[in-house]
BAFI-3210 file (N, C-alpha, C; in Angstrom, 3 decimals, decimal comma, padded with zeros to 6 digits):
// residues 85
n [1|2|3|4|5|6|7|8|9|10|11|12|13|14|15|16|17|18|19|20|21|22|23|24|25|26|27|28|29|30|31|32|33|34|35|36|37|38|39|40|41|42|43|44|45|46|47|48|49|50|51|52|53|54|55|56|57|58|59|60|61|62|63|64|65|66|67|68|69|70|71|72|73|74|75|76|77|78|79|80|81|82|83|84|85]
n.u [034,148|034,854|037,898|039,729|041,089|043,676|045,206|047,670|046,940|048,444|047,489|046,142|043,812|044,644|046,303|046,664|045,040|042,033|042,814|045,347|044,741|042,997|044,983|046,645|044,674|044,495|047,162|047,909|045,565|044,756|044,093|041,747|040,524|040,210|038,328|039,457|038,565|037,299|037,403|034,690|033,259|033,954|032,247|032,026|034,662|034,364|031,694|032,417|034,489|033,421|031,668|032,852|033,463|036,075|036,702|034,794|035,201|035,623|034,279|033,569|032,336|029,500|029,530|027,227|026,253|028,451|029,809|031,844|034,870|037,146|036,011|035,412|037,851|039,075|037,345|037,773|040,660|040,744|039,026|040,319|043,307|042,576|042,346|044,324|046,073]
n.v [004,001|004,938|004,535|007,677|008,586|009,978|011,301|012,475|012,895|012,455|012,640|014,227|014,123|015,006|014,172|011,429|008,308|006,587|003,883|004,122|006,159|004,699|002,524|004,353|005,162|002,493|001,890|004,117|003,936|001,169|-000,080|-000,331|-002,343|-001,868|-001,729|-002,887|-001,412|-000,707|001,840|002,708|001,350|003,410|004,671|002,610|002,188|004,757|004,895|003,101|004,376|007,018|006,159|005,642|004,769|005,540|007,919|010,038|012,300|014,027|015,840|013,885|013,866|012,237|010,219|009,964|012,493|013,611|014,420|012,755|011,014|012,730|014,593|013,593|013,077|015,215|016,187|014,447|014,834|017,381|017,490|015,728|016,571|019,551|022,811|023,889|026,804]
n.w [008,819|005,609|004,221|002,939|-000,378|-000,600|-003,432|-005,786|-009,186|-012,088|-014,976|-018,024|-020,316|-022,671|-025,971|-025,096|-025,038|-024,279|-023,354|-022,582|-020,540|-019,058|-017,989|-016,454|-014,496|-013,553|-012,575|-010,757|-008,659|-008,320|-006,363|-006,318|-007,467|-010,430|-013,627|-016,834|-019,391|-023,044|-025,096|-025,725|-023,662|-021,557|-019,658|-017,515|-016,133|-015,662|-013,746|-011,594|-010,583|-009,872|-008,142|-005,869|-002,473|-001,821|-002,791|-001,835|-000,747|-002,409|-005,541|-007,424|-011,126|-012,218|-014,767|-016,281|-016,674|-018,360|-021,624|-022,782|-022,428|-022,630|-021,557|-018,839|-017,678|-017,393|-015,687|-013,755|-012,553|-012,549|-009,714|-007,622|-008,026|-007,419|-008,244|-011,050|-011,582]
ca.u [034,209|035,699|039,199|039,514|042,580|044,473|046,596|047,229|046,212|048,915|047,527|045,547|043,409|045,491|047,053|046,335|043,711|041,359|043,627|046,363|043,988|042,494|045,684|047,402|043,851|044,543|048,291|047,762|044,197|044,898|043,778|040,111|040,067|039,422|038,243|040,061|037,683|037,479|036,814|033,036|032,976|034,972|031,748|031,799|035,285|034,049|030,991|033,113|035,620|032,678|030,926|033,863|033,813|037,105|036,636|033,707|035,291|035,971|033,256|034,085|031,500|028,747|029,578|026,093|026,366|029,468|029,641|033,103|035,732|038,227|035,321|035,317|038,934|039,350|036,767|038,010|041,741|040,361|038,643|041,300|044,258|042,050|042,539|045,508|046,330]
ca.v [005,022|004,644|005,669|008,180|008,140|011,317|011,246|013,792|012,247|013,884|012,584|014,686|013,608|015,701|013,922|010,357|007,879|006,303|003,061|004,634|006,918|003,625|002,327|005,065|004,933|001,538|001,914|005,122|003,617|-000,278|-001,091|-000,352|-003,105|-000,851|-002,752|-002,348|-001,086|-000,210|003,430|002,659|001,377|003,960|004,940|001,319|002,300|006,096|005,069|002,806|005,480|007,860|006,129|004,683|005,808|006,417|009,470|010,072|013,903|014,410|015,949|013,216|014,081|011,087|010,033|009,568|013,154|014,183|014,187|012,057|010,503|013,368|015,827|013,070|012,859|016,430|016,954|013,753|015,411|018,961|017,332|015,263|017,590|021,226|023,663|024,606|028,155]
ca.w [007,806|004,352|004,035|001,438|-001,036|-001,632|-004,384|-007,118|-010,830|-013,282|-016,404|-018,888|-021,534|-023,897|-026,357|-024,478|-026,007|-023,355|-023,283|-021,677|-019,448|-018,080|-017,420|-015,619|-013,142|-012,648|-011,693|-009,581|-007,744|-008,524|-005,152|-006,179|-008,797|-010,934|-014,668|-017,596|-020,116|-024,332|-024,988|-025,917|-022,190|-020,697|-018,458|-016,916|-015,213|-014,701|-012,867|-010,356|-009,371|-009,170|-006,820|-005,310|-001,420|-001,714|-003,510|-001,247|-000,399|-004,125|-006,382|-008,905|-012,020|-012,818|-016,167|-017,201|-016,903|-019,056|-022,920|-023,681|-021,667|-022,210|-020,471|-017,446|-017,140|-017,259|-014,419|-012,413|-012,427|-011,056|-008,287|-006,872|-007,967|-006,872|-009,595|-011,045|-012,568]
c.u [035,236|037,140|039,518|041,107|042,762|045,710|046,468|047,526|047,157|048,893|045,783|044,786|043,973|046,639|047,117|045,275|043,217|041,796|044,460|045,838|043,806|043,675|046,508|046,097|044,347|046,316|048,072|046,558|043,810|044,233|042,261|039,687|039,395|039,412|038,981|038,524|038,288|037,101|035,277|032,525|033,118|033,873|031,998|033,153|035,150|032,985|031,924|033,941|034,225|031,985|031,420|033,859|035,240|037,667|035,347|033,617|035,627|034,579|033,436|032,539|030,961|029,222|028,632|026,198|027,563|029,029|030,479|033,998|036,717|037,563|035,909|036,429|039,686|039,186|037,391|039,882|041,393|040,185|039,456|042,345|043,982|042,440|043,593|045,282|044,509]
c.v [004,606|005,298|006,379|007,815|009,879|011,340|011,959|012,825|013,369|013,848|013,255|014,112|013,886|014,724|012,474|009,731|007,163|005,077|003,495|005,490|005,745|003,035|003,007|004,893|003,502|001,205|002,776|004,403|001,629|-001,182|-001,131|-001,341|-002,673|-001,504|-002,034|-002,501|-000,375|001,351|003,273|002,076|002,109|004,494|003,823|001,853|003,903|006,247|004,067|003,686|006,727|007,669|005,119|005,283|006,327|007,592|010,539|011,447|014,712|014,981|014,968|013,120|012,596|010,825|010,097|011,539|014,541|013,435|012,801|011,749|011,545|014,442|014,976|013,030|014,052|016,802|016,255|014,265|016,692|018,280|016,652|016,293|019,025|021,536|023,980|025,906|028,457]
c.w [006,746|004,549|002,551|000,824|-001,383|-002,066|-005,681|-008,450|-011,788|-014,641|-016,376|-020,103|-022,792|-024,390|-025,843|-025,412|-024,237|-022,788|-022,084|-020,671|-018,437|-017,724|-016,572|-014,229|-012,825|-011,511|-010,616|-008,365|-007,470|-007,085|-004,783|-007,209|-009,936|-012,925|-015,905|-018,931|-021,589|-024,019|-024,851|-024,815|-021,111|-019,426|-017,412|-015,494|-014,511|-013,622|-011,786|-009,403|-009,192|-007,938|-005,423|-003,517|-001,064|-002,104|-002,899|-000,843|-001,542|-004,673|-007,776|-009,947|-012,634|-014,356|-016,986|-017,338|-017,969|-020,077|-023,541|-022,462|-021,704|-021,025|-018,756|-017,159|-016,908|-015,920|-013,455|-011,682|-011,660|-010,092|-007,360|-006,635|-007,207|-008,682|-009,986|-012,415|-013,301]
res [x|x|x|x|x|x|x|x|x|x|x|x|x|x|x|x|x|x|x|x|x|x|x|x|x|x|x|x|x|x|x|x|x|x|x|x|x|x|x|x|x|x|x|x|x|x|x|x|x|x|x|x|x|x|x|x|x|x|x|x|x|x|x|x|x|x|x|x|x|x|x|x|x|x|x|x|x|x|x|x|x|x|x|x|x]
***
């Protein structure tokens, strides 16, 4: 069985550009080789952590299904973190 990863994600898309998003996943999750990608790629590294089994108890949101990289980094923060307030 996969081992999952739980670890709380405390960056926001707010105020971030997709640069610095993709680099905070790769420091926090770095041990999924996780690719460093342009914005106009940014699904490339959202479909890996989606269908990463280490997120396998996560609802982490398909990308093909979200609008923009701040929607997906919004949703992939709830589902790890839970909800706050």
């Amino acid at each position: 069985m996969a081992k999952t990863i739980k670890q709380f994600f405390p960056c926001t898309p707010d105020n971030r550009t997709w640069e610095e998003i993709n680099g905070e996943l790769i420091i926090y999750y770095g041990q999924l080789n996780i690719p460093v990608t342009t914005e106009e790629n940014w699904r490339e590294t959202a479909s890996m952590l989606s269908g990463s089994t280490a997120f396998s108890s996560y609802a982490i949101a398909n990308p093909d299904n979200v609008q923009n990289w701040q929607d997906w980094v919004a949703d992939f923060a709830t589902a790890v973190n839970g909800k706050t307030s």
